[in-house]
C-alpha positions as CSV (number, residue, x, y, z in Angstrom):
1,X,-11.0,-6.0,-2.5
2,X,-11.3,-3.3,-5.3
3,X,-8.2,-3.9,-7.0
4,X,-7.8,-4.3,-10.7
5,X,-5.5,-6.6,-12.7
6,X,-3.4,-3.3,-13.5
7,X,-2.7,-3.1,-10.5
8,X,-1.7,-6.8,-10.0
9,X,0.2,-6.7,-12.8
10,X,2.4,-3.7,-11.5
11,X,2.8,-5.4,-7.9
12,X,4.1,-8.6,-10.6
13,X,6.1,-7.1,-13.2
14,X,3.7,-8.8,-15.8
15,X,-0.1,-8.3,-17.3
16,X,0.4,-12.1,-18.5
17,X,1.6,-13.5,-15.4
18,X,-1.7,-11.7,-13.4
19,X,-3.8,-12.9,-15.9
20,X,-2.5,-16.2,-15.4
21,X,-2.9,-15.7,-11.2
22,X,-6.6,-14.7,-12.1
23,X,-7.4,-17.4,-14.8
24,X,-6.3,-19.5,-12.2
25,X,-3.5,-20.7,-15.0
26,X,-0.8,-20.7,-12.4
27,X,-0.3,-20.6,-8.6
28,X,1.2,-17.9,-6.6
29,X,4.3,-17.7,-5.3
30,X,5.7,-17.2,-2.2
31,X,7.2,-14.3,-3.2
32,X,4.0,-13.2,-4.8
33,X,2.0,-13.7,-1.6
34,X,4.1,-11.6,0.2
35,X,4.5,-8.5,-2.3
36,X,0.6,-8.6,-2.6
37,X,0.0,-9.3,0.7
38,X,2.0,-5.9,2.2
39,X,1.2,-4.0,-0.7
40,X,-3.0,-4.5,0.1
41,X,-3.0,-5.5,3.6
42,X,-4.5,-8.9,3.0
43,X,-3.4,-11.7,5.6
44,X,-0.3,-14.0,4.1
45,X,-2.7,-16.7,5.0
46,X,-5.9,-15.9,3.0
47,X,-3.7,-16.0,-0.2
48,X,-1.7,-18.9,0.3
49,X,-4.9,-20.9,0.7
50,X,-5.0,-24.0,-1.6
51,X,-7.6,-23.4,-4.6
52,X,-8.2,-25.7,-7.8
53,X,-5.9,-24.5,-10.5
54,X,-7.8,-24.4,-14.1
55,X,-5.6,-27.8,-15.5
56,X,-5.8,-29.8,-12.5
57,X,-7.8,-33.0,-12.5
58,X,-11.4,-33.0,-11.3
């Protein structure tokens, strides 16, 4: 993709709250999807794919 989490963060208002989305911490939103998603030109579905988050059960 080439993108950094600066620029994440300034699509999300917050360096934590990226770092959270890339620690896999905390699951995007719908909201989020979409920003990201216009803002790059990534398909809505490719990021609203399920994935593991870091504190859920094995």
């Amino acid at each position: 993709m080439g993108h950094s989490q600066s620029e994440l963060a300034q699509l999300l208002g917050s360096r934590a709250r990226a770092s959270e989305i890339l620690n896999r911490k905390r699951a995007l939103s719908l909201g989020q999807i979409r920003a990201i998603s216009a803002a790059w030109n990534l398909p809505i579905a490719l990021l609203a794919a399920p994935y593991r988050l870091e504190d859920d059960a094995a």
